[in-house]
N, C-alpha and C positions, 0 to 999 in steps of 0.2 A: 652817486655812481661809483665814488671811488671804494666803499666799503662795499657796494654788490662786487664790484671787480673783484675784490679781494677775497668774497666769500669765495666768488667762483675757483678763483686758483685754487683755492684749500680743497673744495671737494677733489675737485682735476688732481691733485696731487694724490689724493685718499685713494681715486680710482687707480690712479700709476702705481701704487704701490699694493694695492689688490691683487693687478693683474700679474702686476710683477711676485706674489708671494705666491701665484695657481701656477708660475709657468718653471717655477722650480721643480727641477728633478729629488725624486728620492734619493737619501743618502743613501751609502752602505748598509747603516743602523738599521733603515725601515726595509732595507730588500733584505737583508736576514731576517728582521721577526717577519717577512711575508713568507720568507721559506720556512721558516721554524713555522708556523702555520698550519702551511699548506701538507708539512710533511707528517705535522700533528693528528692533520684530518684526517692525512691518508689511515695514518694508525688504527684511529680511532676506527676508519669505518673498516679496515680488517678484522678486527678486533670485533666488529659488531658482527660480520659476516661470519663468522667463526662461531661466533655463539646463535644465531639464528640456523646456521647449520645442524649442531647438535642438539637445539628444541625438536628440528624437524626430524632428527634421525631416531625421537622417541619413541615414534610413531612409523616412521618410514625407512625401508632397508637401504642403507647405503649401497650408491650403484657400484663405485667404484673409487677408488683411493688415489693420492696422490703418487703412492710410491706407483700403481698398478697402471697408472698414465703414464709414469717415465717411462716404467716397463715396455710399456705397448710399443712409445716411440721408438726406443733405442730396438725392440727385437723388427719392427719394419723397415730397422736401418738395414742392423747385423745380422737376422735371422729370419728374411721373410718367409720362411715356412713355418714359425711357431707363431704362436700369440698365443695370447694371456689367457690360463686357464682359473674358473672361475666358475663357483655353483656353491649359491646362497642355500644353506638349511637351517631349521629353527636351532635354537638351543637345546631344546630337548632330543634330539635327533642326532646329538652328536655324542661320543661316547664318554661317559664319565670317567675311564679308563684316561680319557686324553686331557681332559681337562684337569683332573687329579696329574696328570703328569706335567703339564705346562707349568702350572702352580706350583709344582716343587722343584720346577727348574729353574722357572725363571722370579716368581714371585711368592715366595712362601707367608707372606703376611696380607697376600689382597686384599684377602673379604677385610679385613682389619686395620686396615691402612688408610688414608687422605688422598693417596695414590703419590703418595713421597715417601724413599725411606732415604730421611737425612744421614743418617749413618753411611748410606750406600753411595749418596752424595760427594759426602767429603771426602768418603777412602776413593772415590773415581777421582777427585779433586785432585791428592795428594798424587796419584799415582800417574797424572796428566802431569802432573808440576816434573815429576821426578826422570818423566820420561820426554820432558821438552813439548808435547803434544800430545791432541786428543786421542788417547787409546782405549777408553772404557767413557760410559755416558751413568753408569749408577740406576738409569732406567727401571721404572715398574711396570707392568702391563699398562695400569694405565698409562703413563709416560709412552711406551713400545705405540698404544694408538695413536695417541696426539700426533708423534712425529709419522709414521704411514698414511694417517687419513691427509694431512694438508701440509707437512713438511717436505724438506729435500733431503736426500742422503749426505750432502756435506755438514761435517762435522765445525762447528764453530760455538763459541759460547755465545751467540746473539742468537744461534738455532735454539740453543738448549734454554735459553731464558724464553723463547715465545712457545717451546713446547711444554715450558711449566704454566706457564697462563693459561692453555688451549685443555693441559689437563685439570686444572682448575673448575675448568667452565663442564668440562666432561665430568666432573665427580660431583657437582653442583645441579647436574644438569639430569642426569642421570645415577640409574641403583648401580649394584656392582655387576649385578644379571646380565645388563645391559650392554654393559660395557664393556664383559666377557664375550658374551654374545657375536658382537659387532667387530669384537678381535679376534674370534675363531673363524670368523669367516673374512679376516681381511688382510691376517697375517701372511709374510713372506716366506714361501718354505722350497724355492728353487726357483730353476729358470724359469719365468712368465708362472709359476704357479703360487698362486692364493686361496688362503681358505682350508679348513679343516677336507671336507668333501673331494676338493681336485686334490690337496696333498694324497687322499687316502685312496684313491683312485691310481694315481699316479704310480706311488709307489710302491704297494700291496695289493690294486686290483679288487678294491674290495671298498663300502661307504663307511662311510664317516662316524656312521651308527654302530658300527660292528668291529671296532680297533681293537684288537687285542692290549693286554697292557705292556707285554714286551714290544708290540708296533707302534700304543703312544708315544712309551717313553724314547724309544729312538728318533720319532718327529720331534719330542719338544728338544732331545738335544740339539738337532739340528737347527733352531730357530735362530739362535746368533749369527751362523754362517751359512746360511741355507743354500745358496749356490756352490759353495765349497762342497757341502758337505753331497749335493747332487751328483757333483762329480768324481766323491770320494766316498762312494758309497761303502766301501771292505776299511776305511779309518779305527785301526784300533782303539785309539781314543775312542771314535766311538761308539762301536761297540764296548769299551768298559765303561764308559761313564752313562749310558744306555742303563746298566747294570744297577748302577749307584741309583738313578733318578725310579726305575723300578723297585727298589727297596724304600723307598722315602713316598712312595704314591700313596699310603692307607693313609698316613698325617697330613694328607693335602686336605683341609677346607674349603669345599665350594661354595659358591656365592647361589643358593635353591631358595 
């Protein structure tokens, strides 16, 4: 009896210390790697969401962009008599004229590019460093889409590193047609207005198809500041540099 007795204690003890090792809280340790985790996952499935987005946008026209939903909100804050103006045309429908001038404004090596130009990188780099803060992004078209389709307009370098990923997935993902394509029609070129079509509507009264080359190269100067420049429309800047982007259009390379 007296060794049953004794087994018995032993288990009874095995169980007390069982229950006493389940009723333990989680340390520190493990409530960080649960957050480190959870915030992993989250990544990850943004990251998935983003590249199932531009499989689908192969094949299907983007309805509308992220810049084009701030847009929306902020003008049914501050401008409830405008909203977003906005009218998808093919590629081919838009005038070469414009595209020839986009490309030698903003990106002279597209068709030819990864959609990086590190050179343009490190001089935005150097000249953030020098200036204490973000005042140039280095940007290529493809760059200029990743951050309109699904980023936000603040400037930070955790933007600009998921808008290198996003164009990653876009030059992998798609031709440079495409990509073109999808940036003529989704670009920012004033108040609420997007897209080659409502730019050329807007501004000249006239489609998308029929820009003269002195009317593209004045839209694509506009492209960096487009709300400034809507409302500075007699800016001698730009008219001269209008000038300058007009002379450099024949050496623009399209992406045909």
């Amino acid at each position: 009896m007296t060794a049953m007795r004794r087994a018995e204690h032993a288990r009874s003890q095995v169980g007390q210390g069982g229950q006493g090792g389940h009723g333990r809280r989680p340390g520190p340790l493990r409530w960080l790697g649960y957050l480190i985790a959870v915030l992993a996952f989250a990544w990850l499935a943004t990251q998935a969401y983003y590249f199932a987005q531009i499989a689908l946008w192969n094949v299907v026209d983007p309805r509308s962009s992220a810049f084009m939903r701030s847009d929306a909100w902020r003008l049914s804050q501050d401008r409830p008599d405008l909203a977003v103006q906005r009218t998808w045309v093919p590629y081919e429908q838009i005038s070469r004229n414009l595209k020839r001038a986009i490309i030698a404004s903003e990106d002279a090596n597209f068709v030819n590019n990864s959609g990086y130009e590190t050179d343009a990188i490190l001089q935005a780099w150097e000249r953030n460093k020098s200036k204490g803060r973000i005042v140039r992004g280095g940007s290529t078209i493809s760059q200029q889409l990743a951050r309109n389709l699904f980023l936000s307009r603040e400037k930070s370098y955790i933007r600009k590193g998921q808008e290198l990923i996003i164009t990653w997935m876009l030059e992998t993902l798609m031709d440079k047609q495409r990509i073109f394509e999808i940036y003529l029609n989704s670009v920012e070129w004033g108040n609420g207005v997007y897209g080659a079509e409502a730019a050329a509507q807007y501004y000249f009264k006239t489609s998308a198809s029929k820009l003269s080359a002195a009317q593209a190269a004045r839209l694509a100067v506009m492209l960096p500041r487009p709300k400034y420049f809507d409302e500075h429309r007699n800016s001698a800047y730009l008219a001269q540099r209008s000038k300058v982007i007009a002379r450099r259009m024949g050496a623009a390379e399209l992406p045909d």
